[in-house]
C-alpha positions, 0 to 999 in steps of 0.5 A: 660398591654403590649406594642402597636400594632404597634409592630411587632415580630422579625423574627425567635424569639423563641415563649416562650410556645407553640402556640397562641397569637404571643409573643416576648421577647424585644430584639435589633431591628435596628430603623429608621436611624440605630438607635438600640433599643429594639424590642417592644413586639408585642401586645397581638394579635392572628393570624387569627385563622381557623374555627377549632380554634373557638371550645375550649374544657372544663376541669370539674374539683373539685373546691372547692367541686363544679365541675366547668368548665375551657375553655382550650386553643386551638392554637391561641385561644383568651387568654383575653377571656378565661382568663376572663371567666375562671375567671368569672367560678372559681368565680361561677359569670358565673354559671353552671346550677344554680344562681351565689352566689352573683348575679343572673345576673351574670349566664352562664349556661353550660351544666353539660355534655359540652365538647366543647365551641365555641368562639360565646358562650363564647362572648355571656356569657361575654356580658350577664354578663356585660349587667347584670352588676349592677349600683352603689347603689343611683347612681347620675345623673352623675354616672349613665350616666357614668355607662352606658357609660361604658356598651356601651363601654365595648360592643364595644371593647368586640370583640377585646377579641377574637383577642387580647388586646391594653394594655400599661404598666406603670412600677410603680406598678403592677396595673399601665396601661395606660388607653384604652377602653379594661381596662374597660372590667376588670373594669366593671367585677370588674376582677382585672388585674395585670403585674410584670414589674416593676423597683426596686426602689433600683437602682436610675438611672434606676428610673430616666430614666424610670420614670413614663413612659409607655412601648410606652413612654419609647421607644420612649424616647430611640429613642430621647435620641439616637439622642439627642446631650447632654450626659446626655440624651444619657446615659439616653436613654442607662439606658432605653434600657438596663432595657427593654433588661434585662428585657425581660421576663417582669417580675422582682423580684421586681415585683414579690416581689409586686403582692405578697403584692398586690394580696389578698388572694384567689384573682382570677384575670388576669395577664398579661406577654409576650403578653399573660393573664392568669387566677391567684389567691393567695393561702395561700400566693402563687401566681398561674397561671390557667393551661389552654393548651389543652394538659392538658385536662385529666391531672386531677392532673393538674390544677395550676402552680405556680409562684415564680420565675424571670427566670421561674421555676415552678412545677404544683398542683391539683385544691387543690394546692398540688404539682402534682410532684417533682419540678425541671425536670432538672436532672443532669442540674439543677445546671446549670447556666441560661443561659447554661440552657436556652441554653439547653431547646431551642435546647430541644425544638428545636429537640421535635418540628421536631420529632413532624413534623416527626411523623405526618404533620396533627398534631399540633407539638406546642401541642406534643412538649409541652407535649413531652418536659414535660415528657423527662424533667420529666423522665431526673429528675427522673433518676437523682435521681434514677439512679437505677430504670427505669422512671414510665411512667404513670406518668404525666409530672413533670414541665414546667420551663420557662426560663430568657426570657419567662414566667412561665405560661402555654406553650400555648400563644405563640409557643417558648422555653419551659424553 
């Protein structure tokens, strides 16, 4: 679910979480004979991580009534891989210590005292999994040959799950991808993948020009229609790249509209956005992403964040998707239009991440921001609305909005703007 691999990020764009897999909104980039298109979102690779990088820690957590592991994100850590994993762990197919409820094949045994997982162990579950991954019942010939050639597959692009994915989306439904070797890990797993980067069918001329289109087909459709002589299609092109630029944080209303009809109830699944995966399931109704920053290791109450809104406003919920604190954060800002606070956030952002660098060089200041950030949002909201009373401080951040042009899911693929 994302554009190709060819894309490069722009320079000095604002990452939108924290830091990992390097993400970009779309935005303008000048093209091959000063023709300006949308810069393509870069794929959902990580960096070259250092060795440090390669140990993930795990956050044991209630869920329901089974204390069940979570891999939590490091800087630059493999975000399909812990996606799927956390998944395959809430599923209880990748067992801790015991059998899985509807297959024994699907085991992963972690100890009840593990704390920390490296990359090798997590591969090294996943293609237990998959290896374990039984036939269709009275399989033909033909199925069978297909079956295992799948397996075969999946084993050979399983590595890329540690650096990043190739994924292309189609524009036409929440589930529509181009076809690539890397879905089929998903297939196989029977892990549902889905993105919300879809065009409203209420307006017809953005429909016309996107089509049933993939992202790599629509840019290079901007690119011709550029160049082409005939009005029409020039005006074309120019619908085309102002849906991707007004859709930058590649999630639209009609798409969220969409993944909440498509995603079943209790549903856990993947869902693509800005270049990065996160763990997602549908709670009575509501969608939520699985908050995996490593920042959020001790933080018991916060386990989900939901996922509501276009321009990113989100609060977070215990493992029983009870609202952990107030929504909001924005204090006095919070009827501020979007864009003044997006605005506002970046330069937030901005300052939390040189008083970080400040205090101490050796540490990560893509975490502390994070953290930092949350709570001086938190602590602005709750003066708003008790100016007379001083800020508990043992409280723990209230809220992580993501702006018009970042996701809403945890600050942790990518560093950039908290919003």
């Amino acid at each position: 679910p994302h554009p190709p691999h060819h894309e490069h990020p722009q320079d000095g764009a604002p990452d939108p979480q924290t830091a990992e897999d390097v993400v970009s909104p779309v935005g303008p980039q000048a093209a091959a004979g000063g023709v300006t298109l949308p810069a393509d979102p870069p794929p959902a690779r990580s960096p070259v991580r250092d060795a440090e990088a390669d140990f993930y820690c795990v956050k044991w957590i209630n869920w329901k009534g089974e204390r069940t592991p979570v891999v939590m994100q490091s800087a630059n850590g493999p975000c399909p891989l812990l996606a799927v994993m956390n998944v395959l762990l809430l599923q209880w197919k990748a067992r801790v210590g015991g059998l899985s409820p509807t297959s024994a094949h699907f085991q992963v045994k972690l100890p009840p005292q593990k704390e920390v997982i490296t990359a090798e162990e997590l591969m090294a579950h996943l293609g237990d999994c998959i290896l374990s991954t039984q036939p269709p019942r009275e399989p033909s010939e033909g199925l069978q040959l297909n079956f295992q050639q799948n397996i075969n597959d999946t084993m050979t692009v399983l590595p890329k799950l540690s650096t990043g994915l190739d994924v292309n989306v189609r524009f036409t439904g929440v589930s529509d991808f181009e076809y690539t070797p890397e879905c089929i890990v998903f297939d196989l797993l029977n892990v549902p993948l889905y993105h919300g980067w879809l065009v409203d069918p209420q307006s017809p001329e953005v429909v016309q020009a996107v089509g049933k289109l993939s992202y790599n087909q629509l840019v290079e459709k901007i690119i011709t229609c550029k160049q082409a002589s005939d009005s029409s299609l020039v005006s074309e092109g120019l619908v085309a790249e102002q849906f991707l630029e007004a859709t930058a944080s590649q999630l639209t209303f009609h798409g969220l509209c969409e993944l909440a009809a498509a995603v079943r109830e209790g549903e856990l699944s993947v869902f693509f956005r800005n270049n990065h995966f996160s763990t997602m399931i549908k709670h009575k109704g509501h969608l939520y992403l699985l908050v995996t920053d490593q920042g959020f290791l001790r933080e018991e109450g916060v386990v989900w964040e939901t996922l509501h809104s276009v321009d990113g406003d989100s609060c977070f919920c215990d493992t029983d998707f009870r609202l952990s604190h107030a929504p909001g954060g924005d204090g006095g800002a919070a009827a501020a239009p979007p864009d003044q606070r997006l605005q506002q956030r970046q330069v937030d952002q901005d300052y939390m991440i040189a008083l970080s660098l400040q205090r101490g060089g050796a540490q990560d200041p893509s975490v502390l921001s994070d953290l930092e950030l949350a709570r001086q949002l938190q602590q602005e909201e709750y003066q708003h609305h008790h100016p007379q009373h001083p800020h508990p401080q043992q409280q723990v951040p209230a809220q992580v909005s993501g702006g018009a042009s970042h996701p809403p899911a945890q600050p942790h693929c990518s560093r950039g703007v908290l919003v």
